[in-house]
gemmi code that builds the backbone of each chain (N, CA, C; Angstrom):
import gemmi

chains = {
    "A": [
        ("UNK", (26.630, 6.695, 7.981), (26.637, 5.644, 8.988), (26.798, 4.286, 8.298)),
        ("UNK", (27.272, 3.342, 9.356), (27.557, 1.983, 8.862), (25.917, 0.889, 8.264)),
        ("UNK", (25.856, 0.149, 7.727), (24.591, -0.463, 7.689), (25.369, -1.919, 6.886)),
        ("UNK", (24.652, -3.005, 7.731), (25.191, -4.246, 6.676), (23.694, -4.744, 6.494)),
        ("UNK", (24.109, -5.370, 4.676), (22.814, -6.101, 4.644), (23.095, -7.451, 3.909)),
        ("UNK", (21.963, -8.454, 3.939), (22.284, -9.707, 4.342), (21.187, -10.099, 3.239)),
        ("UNK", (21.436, -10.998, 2.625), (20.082, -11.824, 2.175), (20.289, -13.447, 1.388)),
        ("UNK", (19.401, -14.010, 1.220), (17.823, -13.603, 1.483), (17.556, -13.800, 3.108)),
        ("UNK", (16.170, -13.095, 2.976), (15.907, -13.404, 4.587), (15.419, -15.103, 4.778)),
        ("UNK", (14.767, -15.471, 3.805), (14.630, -16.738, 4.243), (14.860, -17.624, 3.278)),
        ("UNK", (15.178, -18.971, 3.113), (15.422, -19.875, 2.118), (15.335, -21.503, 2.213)),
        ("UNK", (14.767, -21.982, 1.454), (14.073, -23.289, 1.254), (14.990, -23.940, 0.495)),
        ("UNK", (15.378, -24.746, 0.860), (16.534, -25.825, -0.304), (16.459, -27.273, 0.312)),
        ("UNK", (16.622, -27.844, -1.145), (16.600, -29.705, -0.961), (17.912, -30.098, -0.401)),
        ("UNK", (18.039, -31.816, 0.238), (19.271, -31.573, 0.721), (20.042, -32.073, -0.936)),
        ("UNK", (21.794, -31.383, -0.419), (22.171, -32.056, -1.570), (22.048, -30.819, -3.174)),
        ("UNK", (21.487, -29.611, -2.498), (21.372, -28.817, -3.651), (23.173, -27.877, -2.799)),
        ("UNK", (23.286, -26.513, -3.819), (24.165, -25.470, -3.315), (23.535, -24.492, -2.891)),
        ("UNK", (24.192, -23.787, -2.157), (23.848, -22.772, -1.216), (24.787, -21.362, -1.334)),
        ("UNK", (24.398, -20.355, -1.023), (25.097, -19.122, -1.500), (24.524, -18.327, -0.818)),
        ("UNK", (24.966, -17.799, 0.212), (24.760, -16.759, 0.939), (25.468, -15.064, 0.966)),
        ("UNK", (24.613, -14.032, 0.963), (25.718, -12.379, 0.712), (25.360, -11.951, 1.499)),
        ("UNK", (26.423, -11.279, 2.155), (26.630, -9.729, 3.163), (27.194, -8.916, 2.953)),
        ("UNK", (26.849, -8.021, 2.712), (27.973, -6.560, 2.720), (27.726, -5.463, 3.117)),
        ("UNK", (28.636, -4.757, 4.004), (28.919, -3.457, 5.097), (28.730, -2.505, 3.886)),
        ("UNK", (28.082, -0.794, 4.317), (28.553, -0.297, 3.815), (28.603, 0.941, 4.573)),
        ("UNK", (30.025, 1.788, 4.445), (30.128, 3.055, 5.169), (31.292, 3.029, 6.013)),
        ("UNK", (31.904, 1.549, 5.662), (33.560, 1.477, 6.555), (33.960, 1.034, 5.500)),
        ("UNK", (35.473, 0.673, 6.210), (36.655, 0.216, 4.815), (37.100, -0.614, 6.081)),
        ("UNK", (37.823, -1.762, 5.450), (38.778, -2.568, 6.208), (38.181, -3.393, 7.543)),
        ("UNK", (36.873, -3.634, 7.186), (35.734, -3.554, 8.557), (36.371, -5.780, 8.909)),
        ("UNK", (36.157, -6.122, 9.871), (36.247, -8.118, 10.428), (34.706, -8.376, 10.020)),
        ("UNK", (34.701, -9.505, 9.280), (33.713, -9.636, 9.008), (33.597, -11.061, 9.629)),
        ("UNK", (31.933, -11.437, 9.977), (31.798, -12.744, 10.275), (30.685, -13.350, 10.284)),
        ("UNK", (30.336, -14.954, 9.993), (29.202, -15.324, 9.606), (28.638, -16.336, 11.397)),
        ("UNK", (27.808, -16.368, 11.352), (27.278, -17.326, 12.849), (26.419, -18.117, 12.304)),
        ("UNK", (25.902, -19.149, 13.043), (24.723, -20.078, 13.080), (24.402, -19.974, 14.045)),
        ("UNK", (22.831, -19.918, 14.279), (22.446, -19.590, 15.394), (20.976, -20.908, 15.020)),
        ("UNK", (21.487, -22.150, 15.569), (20.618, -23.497, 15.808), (19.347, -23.237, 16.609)),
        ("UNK", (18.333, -23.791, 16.821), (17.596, -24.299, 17.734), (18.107, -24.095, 19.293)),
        ("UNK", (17.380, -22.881, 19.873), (17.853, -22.583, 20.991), (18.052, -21.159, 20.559)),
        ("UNK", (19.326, -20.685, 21.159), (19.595, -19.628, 21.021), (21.112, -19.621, 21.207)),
        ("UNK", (21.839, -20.257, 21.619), (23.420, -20.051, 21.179), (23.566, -19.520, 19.868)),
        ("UNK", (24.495, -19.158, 19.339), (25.437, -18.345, 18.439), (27.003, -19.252, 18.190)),
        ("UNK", (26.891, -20.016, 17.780), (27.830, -20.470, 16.779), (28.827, -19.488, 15.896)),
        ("UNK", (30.120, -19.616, 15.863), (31.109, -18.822, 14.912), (31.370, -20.059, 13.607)),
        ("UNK", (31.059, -19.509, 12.619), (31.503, -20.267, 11.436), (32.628, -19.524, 10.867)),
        ("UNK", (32.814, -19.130, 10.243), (33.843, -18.012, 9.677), (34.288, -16.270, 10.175)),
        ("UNK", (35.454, -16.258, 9.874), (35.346, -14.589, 10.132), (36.669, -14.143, 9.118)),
        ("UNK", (36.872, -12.694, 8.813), (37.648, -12.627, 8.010), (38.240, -11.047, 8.372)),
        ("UNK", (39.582, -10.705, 8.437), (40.121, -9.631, 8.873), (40.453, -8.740, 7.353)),
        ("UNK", (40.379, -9.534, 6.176), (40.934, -8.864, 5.348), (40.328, -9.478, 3.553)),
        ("UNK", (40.641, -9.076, 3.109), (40.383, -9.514, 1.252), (41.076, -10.986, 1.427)),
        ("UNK", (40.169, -12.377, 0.911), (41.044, -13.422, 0.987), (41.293, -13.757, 2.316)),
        ("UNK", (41.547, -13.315, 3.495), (41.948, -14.005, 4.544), (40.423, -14.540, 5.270)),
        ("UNK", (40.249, -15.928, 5.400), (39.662, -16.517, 6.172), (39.689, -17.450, 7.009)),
        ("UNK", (39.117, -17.600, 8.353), (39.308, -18.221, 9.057), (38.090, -19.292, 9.703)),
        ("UNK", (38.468, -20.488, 9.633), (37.264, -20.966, 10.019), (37.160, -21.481, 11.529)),
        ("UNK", (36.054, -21.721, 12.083), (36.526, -22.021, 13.400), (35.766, -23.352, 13.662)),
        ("UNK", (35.111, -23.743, 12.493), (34.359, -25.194, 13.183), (34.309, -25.967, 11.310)),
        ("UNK", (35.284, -27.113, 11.574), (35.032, -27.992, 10.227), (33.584, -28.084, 9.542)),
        ("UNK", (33.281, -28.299, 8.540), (31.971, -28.706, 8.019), (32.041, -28.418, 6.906)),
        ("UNK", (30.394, -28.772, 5.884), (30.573, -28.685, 4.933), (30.319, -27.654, 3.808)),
        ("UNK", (30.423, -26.210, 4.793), (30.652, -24.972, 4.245), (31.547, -24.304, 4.474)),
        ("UNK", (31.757, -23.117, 3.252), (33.032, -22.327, 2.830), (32.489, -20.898, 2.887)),
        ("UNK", (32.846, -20.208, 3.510), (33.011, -19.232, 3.565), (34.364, -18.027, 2.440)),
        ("UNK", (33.813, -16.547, 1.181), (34.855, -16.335, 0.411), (34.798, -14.791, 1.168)),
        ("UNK", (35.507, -14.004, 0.958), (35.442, -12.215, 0.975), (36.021, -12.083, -0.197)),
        ("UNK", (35.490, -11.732, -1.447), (36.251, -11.634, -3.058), (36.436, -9.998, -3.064)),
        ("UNK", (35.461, -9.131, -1.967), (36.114, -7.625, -1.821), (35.577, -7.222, -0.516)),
        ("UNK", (36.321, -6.171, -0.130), (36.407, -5.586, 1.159), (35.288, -5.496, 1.811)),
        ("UNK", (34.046, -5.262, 1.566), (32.878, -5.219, 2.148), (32.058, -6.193, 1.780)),
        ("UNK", (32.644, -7.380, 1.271), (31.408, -8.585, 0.693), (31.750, -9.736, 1.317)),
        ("UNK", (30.899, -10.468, 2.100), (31.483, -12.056, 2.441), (30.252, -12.606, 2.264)),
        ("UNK", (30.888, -13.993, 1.737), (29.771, -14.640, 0.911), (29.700, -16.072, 1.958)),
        ("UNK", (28.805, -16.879, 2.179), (28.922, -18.110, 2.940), (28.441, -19.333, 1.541)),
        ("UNK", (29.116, -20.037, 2.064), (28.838, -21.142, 0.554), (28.716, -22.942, 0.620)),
        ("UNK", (27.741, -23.711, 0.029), (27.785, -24.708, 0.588), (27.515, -25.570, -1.487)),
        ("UNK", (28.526, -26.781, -1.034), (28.403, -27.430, -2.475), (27.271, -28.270, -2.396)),
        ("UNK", (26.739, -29.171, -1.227), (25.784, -29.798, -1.239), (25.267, -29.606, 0.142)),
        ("UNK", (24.078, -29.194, 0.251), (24.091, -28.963, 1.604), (23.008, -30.434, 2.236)),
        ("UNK", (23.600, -30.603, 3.945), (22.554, -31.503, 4.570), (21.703, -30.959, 5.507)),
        ("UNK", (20.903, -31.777, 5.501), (19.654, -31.789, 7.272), (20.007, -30.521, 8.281)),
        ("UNK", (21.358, -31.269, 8.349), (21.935, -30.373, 9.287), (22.696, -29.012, 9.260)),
        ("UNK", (22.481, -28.450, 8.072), (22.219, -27.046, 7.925), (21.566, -26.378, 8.525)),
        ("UNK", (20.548, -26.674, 8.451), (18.965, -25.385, 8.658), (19.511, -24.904, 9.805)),
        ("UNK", (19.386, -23.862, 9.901), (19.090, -22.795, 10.728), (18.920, -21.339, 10.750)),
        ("UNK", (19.835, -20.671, 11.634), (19.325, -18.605, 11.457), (20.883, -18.729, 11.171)),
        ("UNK", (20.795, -18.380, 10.228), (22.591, -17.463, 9.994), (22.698, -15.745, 9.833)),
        ("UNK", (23.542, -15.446, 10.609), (23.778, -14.366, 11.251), (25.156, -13.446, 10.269)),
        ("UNK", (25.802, -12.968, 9.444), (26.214, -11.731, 9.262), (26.851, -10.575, 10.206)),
        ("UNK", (27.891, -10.762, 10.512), (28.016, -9.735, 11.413), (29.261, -8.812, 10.784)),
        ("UNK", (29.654, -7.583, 11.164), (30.950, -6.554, 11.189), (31.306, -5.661, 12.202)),
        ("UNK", (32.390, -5.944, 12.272), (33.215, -4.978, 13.669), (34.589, -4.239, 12.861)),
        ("UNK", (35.048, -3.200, 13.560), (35.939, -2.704, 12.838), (37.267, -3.347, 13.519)),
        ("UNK", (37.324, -3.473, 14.944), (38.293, -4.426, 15.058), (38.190, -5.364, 16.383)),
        ("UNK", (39.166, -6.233, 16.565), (38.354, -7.436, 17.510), (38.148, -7.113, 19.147)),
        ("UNK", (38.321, -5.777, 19.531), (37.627, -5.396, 20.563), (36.591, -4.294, 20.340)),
        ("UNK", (35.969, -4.130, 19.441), (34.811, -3.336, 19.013), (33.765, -3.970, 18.872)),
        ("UNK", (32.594, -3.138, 18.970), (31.087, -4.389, 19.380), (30.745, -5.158, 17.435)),
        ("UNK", (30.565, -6.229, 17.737), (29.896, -6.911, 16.277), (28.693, -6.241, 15.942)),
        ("UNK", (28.593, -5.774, 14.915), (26.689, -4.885, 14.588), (26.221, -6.897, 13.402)),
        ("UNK", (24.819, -6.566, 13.764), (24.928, -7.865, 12.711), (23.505, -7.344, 11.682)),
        ("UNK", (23.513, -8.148, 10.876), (22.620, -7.968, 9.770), (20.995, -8.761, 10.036)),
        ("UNK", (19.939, -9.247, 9.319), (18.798, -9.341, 10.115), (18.741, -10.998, 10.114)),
        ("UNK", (19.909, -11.379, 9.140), (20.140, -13.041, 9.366), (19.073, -13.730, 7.996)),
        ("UNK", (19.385, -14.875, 8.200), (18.672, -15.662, 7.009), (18.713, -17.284, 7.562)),
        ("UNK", (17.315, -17.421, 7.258), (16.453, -18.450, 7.827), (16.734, -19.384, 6.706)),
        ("UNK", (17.259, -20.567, 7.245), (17.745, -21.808, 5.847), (16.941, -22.620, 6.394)),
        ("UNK", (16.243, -23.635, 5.675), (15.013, -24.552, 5.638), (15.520, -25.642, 4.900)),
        ("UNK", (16.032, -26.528, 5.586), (16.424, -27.426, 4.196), (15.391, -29.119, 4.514)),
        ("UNK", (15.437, -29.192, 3.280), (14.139, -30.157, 3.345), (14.281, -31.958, 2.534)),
    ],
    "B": [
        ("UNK", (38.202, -23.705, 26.410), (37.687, -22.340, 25.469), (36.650, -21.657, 26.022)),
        ("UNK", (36.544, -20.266, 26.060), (36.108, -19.413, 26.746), (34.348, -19.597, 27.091)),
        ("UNK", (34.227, -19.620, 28.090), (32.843, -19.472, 28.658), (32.216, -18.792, 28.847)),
        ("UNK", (31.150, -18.470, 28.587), (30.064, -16.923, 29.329), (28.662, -18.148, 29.671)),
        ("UNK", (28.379, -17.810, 30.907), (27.084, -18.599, 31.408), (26.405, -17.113, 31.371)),
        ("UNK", (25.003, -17.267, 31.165), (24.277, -16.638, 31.398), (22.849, -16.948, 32.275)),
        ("UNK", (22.690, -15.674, 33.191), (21.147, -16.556, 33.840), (20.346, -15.440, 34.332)),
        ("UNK", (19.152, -15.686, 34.528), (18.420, -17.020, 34.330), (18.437, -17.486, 32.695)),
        ("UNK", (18.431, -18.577, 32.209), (17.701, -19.375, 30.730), (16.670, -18.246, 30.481)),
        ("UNK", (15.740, -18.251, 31.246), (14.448, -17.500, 30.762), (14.012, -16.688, 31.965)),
        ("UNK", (12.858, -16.085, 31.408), (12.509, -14.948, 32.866), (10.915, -14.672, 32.116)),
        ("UNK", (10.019, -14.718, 33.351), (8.784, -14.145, 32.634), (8.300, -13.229, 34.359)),
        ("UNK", (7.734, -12.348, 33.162), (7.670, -10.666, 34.323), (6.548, -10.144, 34.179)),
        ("UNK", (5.984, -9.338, 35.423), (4.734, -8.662, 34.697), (5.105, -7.482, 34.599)),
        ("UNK", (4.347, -6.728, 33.668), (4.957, -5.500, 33.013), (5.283, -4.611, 34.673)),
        ("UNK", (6.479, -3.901, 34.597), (6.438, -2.873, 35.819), (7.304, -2.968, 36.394)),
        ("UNK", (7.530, -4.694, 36.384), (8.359, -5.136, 37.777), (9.579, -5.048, 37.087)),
        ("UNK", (11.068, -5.010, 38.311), (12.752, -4.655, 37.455), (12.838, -6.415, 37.113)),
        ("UNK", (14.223, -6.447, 36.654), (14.217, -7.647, 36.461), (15.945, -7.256, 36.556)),
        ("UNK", (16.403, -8.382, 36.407), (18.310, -8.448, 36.241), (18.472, -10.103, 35.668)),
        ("UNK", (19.594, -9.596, 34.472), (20.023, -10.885, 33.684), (21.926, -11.079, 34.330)),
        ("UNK", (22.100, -12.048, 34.630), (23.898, -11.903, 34.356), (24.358, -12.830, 33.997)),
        ("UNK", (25.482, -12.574, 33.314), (26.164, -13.132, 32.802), (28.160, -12.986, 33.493)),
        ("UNK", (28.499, -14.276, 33.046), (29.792, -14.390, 34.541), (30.843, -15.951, 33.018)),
        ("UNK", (32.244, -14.806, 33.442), (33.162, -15.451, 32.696), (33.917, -16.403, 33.866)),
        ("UNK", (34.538, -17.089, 33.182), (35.833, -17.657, 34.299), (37.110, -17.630, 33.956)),
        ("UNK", (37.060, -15.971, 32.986), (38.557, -16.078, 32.857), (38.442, -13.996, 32.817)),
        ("UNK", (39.275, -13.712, 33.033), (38.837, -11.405, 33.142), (38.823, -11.336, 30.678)),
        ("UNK", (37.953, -10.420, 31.436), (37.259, -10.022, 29.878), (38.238, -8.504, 29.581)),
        ("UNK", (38.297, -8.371, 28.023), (38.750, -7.090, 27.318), (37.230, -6.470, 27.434)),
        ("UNK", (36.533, -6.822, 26.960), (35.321, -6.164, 26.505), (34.153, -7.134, 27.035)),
        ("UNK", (33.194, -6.230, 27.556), (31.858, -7.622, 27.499), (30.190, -6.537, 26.888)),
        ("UNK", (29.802, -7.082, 26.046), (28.709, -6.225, 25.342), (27.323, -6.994, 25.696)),
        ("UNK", (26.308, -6.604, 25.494), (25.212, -6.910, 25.470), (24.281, -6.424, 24.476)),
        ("UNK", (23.523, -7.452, 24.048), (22.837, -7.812, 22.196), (21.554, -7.653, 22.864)),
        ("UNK", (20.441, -7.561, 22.268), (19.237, -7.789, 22.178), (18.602, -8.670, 21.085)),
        ("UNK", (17.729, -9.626, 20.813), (17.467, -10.033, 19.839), (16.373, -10.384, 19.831)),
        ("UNK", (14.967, -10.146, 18.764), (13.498, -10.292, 18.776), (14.196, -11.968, 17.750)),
        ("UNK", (12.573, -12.662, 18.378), (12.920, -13.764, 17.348), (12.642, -13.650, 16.103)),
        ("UNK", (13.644, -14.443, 15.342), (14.058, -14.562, 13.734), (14.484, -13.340, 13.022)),
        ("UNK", (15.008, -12.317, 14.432), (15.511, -11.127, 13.986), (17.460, -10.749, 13.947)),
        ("UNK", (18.125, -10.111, 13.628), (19.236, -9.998, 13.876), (19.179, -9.439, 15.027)),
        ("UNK", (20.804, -9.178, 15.590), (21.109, -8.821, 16.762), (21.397, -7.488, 16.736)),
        ("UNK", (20.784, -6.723, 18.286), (20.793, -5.421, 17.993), (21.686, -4.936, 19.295)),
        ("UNK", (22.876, -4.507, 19.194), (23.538, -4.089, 20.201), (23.225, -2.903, 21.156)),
        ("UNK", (23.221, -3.484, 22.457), (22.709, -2.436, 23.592), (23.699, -0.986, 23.738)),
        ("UNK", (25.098, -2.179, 24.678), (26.128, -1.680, 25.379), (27.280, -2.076, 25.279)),
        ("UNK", (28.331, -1.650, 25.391), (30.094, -2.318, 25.632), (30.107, -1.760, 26.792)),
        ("UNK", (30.887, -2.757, 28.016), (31.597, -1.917, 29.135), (32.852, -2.663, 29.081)),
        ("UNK", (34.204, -1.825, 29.451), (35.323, -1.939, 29.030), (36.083, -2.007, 30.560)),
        ("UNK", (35.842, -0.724, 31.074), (36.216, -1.216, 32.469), (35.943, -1.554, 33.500)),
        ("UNK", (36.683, -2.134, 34.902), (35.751, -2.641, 36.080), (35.616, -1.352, 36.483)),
        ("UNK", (34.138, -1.997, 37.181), (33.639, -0.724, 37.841), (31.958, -0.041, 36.989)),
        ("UNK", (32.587, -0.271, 35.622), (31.927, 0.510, 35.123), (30.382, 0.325, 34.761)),
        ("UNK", (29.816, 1.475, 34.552), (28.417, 1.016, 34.575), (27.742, 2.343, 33.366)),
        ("UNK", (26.824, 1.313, 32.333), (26.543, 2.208, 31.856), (24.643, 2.600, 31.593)),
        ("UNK", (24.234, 3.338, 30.883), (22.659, 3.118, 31.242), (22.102, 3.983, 29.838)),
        ("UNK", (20.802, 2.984, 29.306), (20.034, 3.573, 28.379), (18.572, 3.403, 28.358)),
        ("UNK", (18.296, 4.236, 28.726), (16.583, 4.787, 28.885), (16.436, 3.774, 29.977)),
        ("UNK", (15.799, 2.722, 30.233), (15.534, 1.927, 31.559), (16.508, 0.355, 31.805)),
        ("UNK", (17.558, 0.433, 30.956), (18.363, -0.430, 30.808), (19.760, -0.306, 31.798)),
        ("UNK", (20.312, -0.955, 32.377), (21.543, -0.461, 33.145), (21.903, -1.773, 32.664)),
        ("UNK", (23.458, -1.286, 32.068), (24.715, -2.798, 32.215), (25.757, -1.755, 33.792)),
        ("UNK", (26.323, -3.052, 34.163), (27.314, -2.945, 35.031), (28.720, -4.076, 34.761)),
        ("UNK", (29.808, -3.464, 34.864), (31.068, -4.900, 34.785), (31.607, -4.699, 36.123)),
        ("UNK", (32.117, -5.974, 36.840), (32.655, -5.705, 37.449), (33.674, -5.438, 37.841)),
        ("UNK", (34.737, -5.295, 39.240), (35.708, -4.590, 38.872), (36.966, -5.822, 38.472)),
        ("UNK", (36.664, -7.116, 38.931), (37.619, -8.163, 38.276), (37.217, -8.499, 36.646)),
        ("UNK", (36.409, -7.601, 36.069), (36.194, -7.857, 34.687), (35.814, -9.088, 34.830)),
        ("UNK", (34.823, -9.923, 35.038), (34.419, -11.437, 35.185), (33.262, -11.615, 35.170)),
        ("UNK", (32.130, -10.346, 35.920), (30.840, -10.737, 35.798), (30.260, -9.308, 35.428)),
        ("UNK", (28.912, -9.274, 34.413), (28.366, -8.365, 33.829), (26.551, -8.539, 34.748)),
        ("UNK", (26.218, -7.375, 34.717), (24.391, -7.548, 34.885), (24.167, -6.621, 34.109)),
        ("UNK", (22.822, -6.855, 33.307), (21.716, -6.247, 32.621), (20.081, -5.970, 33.439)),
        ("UNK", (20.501, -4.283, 34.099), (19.140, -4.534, 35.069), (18.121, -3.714, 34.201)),
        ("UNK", (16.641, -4.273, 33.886), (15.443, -3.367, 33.193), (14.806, -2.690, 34.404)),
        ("UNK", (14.518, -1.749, 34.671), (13.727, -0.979, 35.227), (12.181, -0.994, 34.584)),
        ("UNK", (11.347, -1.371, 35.620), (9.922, -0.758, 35.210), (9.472, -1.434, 33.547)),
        ("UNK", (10.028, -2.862, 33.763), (9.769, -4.039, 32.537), (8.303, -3.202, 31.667)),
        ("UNK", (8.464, -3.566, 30.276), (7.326, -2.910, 29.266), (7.372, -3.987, 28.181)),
        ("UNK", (6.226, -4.288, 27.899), (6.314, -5.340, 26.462), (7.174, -4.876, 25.670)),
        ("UNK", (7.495, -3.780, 25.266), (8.783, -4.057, 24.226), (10.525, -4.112, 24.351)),
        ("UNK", (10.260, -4.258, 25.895), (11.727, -5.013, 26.470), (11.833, -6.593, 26.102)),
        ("UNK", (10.911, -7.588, 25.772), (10.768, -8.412, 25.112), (11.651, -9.148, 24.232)),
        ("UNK", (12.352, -10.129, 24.986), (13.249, -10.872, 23.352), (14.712, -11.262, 24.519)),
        ("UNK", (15.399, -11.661, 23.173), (16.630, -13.139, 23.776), (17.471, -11.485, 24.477)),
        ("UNK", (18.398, -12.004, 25.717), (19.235, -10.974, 25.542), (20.584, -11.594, 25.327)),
        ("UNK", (21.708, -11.280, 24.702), (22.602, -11.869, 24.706), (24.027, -11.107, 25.114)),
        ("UNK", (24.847, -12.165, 26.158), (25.810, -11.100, 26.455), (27.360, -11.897, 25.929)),
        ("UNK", (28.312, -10.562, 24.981), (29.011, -11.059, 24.040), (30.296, -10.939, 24.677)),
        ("UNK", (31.403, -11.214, 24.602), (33.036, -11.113, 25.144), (34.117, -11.064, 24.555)),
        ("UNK", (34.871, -9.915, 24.507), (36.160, -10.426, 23.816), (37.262, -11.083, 25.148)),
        ("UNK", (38.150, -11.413, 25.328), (39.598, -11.739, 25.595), (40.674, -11.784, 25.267)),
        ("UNK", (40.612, -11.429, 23.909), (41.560, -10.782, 22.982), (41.800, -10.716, 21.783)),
        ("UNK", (42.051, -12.284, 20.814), (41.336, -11.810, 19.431), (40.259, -12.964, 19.549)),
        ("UNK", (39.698, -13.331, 20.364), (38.391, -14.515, 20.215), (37.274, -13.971, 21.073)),
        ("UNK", (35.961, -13.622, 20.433), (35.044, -13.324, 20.730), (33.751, -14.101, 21.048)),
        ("UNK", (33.189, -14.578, 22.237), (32.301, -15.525, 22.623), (31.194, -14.765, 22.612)),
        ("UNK", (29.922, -15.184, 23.026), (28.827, -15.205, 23.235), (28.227, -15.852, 24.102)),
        ("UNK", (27.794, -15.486, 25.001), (26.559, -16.428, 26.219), (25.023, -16.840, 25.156)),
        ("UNK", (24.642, -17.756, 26.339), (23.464, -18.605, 25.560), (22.030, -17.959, 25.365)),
        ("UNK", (22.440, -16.630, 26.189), (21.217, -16.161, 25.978), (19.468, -15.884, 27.060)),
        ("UNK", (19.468, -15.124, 26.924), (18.708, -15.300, 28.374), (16.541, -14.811, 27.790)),
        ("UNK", (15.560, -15.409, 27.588), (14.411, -15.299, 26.673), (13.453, -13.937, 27.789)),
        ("UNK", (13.379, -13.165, 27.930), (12.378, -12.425, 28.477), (10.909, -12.196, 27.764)),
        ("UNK", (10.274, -12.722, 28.846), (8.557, -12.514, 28.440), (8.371, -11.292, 29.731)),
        ("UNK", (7.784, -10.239, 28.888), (6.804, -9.442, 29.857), (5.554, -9.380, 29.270)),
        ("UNK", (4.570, -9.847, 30.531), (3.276, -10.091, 30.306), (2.546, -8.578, 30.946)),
        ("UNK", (1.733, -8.211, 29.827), (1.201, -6.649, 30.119), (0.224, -6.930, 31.417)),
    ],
}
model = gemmi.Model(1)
for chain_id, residues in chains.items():
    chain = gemmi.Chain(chain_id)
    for i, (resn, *xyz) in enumerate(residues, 1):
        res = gemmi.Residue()
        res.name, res.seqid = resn, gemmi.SeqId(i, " ")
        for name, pos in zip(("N", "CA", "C"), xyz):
            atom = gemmi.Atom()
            atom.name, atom.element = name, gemmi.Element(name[0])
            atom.pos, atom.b_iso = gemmi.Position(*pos), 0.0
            res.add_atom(atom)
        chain.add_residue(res)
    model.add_chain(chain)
structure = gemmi.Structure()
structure.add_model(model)
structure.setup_entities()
């Protein structure tokens, strides 16, 4: 069976430090991968998603990067991060874009 | 860009009683799913319903779509504290996938 995992679950950073976030599926091949923010409240934000090795797509400017360097790994990435980071970031994989998203248990950013 | 309202915002129940969440596009859906989510937890997928009409059901949970593909309900039967948590209902339209805002259920034992 499929299982993605995500970490860390939670994380504390100054503003202005880097940031590095991992996910990776395992038990498919060729799986859409995608990262969310999920702010204060409960909306779900799309930050990145990626159909393939290298292909990414972003859907909201800012001052993180999203890489996939292999088929089951996407990494979320920030050079200096601000204030307005913090939140639940979400991990998700679908095998294709009408199949349900499964997501990972997310990671709590604290930035201070 | 694509909409999903969801309602009620919140809902508080006493254990027993049904309850119903929906959620309503304004444009016909490929797919519309429904998430569950405890707080500071990931999202845990219920259901997909694909066509109108269709209706599907797990243990005291019923989704329904309708038949213009536009509006979804999530009905609980016989509410229990661990029905508890955000529900969220998700959409494709074709390659762009939305999300509604989410709907908070408290059941009070």
């Amino acid at each position: 069976s499929q299982t993605i995992h995500q970490w860390p679950a939670t994380l504390v950073q100054p503003v202005g430090s880097p940031l590095s976030l991992e996910c990776t599926v395992e038990g498919t091949s060729n799986p859409n991968l995608y990262w969310y923010r999920q702010a204060a409240g409960r909306g779900l934000q799309l930050l990145f998603y990626s159909v393939g090795i290298g292909q990414i797509s972003s859907e909201v400017p800012q001052n993180l990067s999203a890489s996939r360097p292999q088929d089951r790994q996407f990494i979320l990435s920030s050079k200096k991060l601000l204030l307005s980071d913090s939140g639940f970031y979400l991990c998700a994989w679908s095998s294709s874009n009408h199949q349900p998203q499964h997501f990972g248990d997310g990671t709590r950013l604290s930035i201070l | 860009s694509q909409e999903l309202e969801q309602s009620p915002q919140s809902l508080i129940v006493q254990e027993g009683k049904n309850l119903t969440i929906n959620c309503t596009s304004s444009k016909t859906l490929y797919g519309l799913y429904w998430y569950k989510q405890k707080y500071g937890e990931g999202l845990i997928f219920l259901m997909m319903l694909q066509k109108g009409g269709e209706e599907k059901s797990h243990e005291k949970i019923t989704a329904k779509l309708d038949e213009k593909k536009q509006q979804s309900s999530l009905h609980i039967t016989a509410s229990q504290p661990s029905h508890a948590g955000i529900y969220l209902c998700g959409a494709t339209t074709g390659n762009q996938f939305y999300f509604g805002t989410g709907t908070s259920l408290t059941v009070i034992p």
